[in-house]
C-alpha positions as CSV (number, residue, x, y, z in Angstrom):
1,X,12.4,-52.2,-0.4
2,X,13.1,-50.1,2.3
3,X,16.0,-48.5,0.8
4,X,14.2,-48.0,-2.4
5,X,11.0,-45.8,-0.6
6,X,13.7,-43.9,1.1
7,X,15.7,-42.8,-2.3
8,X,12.2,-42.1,-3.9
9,X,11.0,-40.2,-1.0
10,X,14.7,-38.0,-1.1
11,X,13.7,-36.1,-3.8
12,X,10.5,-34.7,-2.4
13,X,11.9,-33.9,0.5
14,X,14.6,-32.1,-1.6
15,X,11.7,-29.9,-2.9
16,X,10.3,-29.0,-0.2
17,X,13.3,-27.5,1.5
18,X,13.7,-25.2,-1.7
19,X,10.3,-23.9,-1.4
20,X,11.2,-22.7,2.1
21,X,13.9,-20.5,0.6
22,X,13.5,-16.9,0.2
23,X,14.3,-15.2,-3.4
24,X,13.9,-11.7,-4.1
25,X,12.2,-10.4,-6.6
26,X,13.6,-7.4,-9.2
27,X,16.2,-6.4,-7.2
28,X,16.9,-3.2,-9.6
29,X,13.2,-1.1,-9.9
30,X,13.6,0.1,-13.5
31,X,12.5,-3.0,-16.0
32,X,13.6,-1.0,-19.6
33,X,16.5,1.1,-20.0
34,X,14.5,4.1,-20.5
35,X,12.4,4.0,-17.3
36,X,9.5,5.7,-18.8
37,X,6.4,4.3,-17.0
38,X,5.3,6.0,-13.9
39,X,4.4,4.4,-11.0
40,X,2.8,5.9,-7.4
41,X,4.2,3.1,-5.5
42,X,6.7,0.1,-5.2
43,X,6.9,-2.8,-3.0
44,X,9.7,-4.9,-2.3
45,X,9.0,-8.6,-0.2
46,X,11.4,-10.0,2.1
47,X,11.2,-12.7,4.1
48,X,9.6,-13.2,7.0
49,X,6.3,-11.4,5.7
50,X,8.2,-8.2,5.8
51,X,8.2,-5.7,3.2
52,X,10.1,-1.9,1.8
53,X,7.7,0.0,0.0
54,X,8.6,3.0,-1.8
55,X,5.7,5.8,-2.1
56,X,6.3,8.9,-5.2
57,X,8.4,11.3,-4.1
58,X,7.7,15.2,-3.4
59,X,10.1,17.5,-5.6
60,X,11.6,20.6,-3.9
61,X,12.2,23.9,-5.1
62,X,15.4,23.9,-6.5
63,X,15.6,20.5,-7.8
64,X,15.9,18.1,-4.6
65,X,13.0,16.0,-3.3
66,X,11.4,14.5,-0.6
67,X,11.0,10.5,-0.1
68,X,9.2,8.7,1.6
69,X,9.8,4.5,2.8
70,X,7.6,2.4,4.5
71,X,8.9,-1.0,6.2
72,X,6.2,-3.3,7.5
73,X,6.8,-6.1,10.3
74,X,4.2,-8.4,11.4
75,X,3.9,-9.3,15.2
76,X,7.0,-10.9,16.5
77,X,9.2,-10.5,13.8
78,X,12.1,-7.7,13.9
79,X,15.0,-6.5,11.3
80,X,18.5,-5.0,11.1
81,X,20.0,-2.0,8.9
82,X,22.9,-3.5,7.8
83,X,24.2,-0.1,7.4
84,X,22.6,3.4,8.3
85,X,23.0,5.0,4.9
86,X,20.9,5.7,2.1
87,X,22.6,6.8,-1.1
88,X,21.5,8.0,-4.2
89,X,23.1,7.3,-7.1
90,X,23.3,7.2,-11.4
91,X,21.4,4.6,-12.8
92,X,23.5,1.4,-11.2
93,X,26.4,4.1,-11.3
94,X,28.5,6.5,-9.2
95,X,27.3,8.0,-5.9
96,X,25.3,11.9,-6.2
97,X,24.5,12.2,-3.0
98,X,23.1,10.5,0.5
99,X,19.7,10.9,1.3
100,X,19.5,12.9,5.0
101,X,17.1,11.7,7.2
102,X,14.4,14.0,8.1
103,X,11.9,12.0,10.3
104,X,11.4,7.8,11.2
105,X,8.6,7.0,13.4
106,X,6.9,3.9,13.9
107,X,3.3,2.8,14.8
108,X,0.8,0.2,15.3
109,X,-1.3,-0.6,12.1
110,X,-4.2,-1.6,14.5
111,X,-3.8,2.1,16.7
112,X,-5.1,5.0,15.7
113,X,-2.7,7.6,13.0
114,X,-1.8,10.0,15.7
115,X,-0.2,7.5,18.3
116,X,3.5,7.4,16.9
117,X,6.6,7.1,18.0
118,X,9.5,9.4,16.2
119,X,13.0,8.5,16.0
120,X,16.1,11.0,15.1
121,X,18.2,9.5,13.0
122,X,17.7,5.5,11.2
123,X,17.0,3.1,13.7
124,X,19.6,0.3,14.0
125,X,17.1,-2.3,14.5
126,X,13.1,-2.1,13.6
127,X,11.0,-4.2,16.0
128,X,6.7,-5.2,15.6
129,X,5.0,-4.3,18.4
130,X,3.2,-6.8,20.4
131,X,-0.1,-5.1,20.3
132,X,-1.0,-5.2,16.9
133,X,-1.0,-7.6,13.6
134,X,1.8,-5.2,11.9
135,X,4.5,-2.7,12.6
136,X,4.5,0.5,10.7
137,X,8.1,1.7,10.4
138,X,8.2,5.0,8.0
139,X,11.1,7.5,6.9
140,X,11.6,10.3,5.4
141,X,14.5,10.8,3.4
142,X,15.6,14.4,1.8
143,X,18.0,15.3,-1.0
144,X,18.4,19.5,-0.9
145,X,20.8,19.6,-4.2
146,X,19.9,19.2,-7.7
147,X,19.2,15.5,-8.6
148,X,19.5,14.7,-12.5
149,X,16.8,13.7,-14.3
150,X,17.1,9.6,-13.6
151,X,18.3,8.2,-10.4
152,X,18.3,5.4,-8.2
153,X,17.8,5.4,-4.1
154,X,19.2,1.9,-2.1
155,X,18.3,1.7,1.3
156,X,20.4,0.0,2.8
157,X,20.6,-4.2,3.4
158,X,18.7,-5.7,6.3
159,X,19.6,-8.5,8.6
160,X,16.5,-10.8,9.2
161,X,16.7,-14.1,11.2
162,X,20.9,-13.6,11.0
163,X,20.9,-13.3,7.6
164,X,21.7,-10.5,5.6
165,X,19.2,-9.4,2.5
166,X,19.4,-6.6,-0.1
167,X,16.5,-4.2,-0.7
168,X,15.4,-3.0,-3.8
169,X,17.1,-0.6,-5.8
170,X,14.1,2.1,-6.3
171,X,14.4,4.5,-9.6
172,X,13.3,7.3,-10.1
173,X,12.9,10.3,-13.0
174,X,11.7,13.6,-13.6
175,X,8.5,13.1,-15.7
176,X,8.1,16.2,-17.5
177,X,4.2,16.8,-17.8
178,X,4.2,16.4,-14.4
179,X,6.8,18.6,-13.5
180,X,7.7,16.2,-11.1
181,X,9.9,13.6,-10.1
182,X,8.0,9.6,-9.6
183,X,8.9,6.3,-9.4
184,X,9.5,4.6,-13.0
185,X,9.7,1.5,-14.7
């Protein structure tokens, strides 16, 4: 009897342990080939409670642009770039450039705006702070040259708890009547 409670409870139990597992969601941005809908933003869960969210970038004169990342951490948690690189690439293709860093800083989410702290450079490991519910972590990546008119930016993997996750792949193209470059899907 015994025996028979403990190989009908072994399946449950089996359950359970998968829901504890983490999987990511839409690794690659774009959801059609042509990537035509626009989107302002794009968030990308990990585990944890932590998240990569993607914000429309600014297009510079002569082609390049501006973007912009935001990593939230909730109190006591804390993550690793796996590397410190940020490349920008064809659609799931060849590298066109890296994205430089212009500015990181990080800040409270319960503080007030002006209270940051600036980096230089990528951080090699983003850490909450113990004084409020969430970490802000945000960058600001550049491109000078000319991008094409569809791309993709991958920030790099991060390292959570030991292990090692992939972020999103974020797309991007130039929308022409906005005369600008956004997210797409």
């Amino acid at each position: 009897m015994r025996r028979l409670a403990l190989l009908s409870a072994l399946p449950l139990l089996a359950l359970s342990a998968c829901g504890d597992r983490y999987q990511p969601v839409q690794l690659y941005m774009a959801k059609t080939p042509t990537c035509s809908e626009y989107v302002e933003t794009s968030r990308f869960d990990l585990p944890d409670g932590i998240t990569v969210t993607a914000t429309s970038p600014t297009t510079l004169p002569g082609g390049g642009a501006e973007f912009g990342l935001v990593y939230l951490l909730p109190r006591a948690t804390q993550a690793q770039f796996a590397t410190l690189s940020y490349p920008v690439t064809q659609p799931k293709g060849a590298r066109i450039a890296r994205a430089e860093v212009v500015t990181f800083y990080s800040r409270g989410t319960d503080t007030r705006p002006e209270i940051v702290d600036s980096i230089e450079g990528v951080p090699k490991l983003l850490v909450a702070v113990a004084n409020s519910d969430h970490t802000q972590w945000r960058a600001r990546l550049r491109v000078q040259s000319k991008l094409p008119e569809r791309f993709d930016l991958t920030p790099p993997a991060l390292v959570i708890g030991g292990d090692r996750y992939p972020v999103r792949t974020f797309t991007y193209r130039w929308f022409p009547e906005r005369k600008a470059f956004g997210l797409c899907q």
